[in-house]
C-alpha positions as CSV (number, residue, x, y, z in Angstrom):
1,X,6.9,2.2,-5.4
2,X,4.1,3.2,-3.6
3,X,2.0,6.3,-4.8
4,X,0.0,8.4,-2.1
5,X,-1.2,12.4,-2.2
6,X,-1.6,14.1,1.2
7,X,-5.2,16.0,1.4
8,X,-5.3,18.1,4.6
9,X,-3.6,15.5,7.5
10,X,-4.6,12.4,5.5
11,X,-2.4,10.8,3.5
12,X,-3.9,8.5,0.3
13,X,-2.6,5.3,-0.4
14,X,-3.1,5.0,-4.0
15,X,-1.1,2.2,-5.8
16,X,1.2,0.3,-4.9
17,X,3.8,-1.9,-7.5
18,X,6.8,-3.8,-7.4
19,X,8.6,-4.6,-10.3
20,X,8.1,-8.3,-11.6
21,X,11.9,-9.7,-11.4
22,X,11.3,-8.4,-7.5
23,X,8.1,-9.6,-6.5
24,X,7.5,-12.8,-4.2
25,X,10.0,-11.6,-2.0
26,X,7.5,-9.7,0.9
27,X,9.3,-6.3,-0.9
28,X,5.5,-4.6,-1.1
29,X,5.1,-6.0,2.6
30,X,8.0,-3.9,3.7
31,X,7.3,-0.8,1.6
32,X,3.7,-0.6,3.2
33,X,5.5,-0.6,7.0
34,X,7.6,1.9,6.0
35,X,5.2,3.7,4.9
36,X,2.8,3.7,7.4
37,X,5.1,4.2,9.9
38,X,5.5,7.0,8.3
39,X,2.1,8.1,8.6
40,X,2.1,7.1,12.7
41,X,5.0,9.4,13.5
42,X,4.2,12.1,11.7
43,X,0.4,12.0,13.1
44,X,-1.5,11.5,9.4
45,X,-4.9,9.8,9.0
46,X,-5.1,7.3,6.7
47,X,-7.0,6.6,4.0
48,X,-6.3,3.4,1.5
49,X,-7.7,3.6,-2.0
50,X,-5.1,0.9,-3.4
51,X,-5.9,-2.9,-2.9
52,X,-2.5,-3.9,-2.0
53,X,-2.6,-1.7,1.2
54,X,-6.0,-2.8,1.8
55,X,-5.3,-6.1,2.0
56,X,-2.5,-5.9,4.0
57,X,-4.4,-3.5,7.0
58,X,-7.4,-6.5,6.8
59,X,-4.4,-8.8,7.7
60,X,-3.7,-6.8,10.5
61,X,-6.8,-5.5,12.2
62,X,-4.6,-4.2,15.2
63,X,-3.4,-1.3,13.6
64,X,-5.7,1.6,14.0
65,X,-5.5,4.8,11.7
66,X,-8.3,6.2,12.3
């Protein structure tokens, strides 16, 4: 699950979670792709408030969402 509000054209990254029995598995890795390929195509900003999401964009300092 990952939890976001849209404010204007910015879409909020707020929390992400994966269930215990499922984690370990790169399932929150895949969830955060989807969802910011969301965000690319339909022409969002981005703003990450959760840590999980943060981590992952630090990892990856290529993407721009400026």
């Amino acid at each position: 699950m990952l939890v976001y509000r849209d404010e204007g054209d910015t879409r909020v990254f707020l929390h992400t979670e994966i269930d215990p029995a499922y984690r370990g598995r790169g399932l929150a890795t895949t969830l955060i792709e989807w969802a910011l390929d969301d965000v690319r195509t339909s022409g969002r900003h981005l703003r990450a408030e959760c840590p999980t999401v943060i981590g992952y964009l630090a990892r990856h300092p290529e993407l721009d969402y400026s």
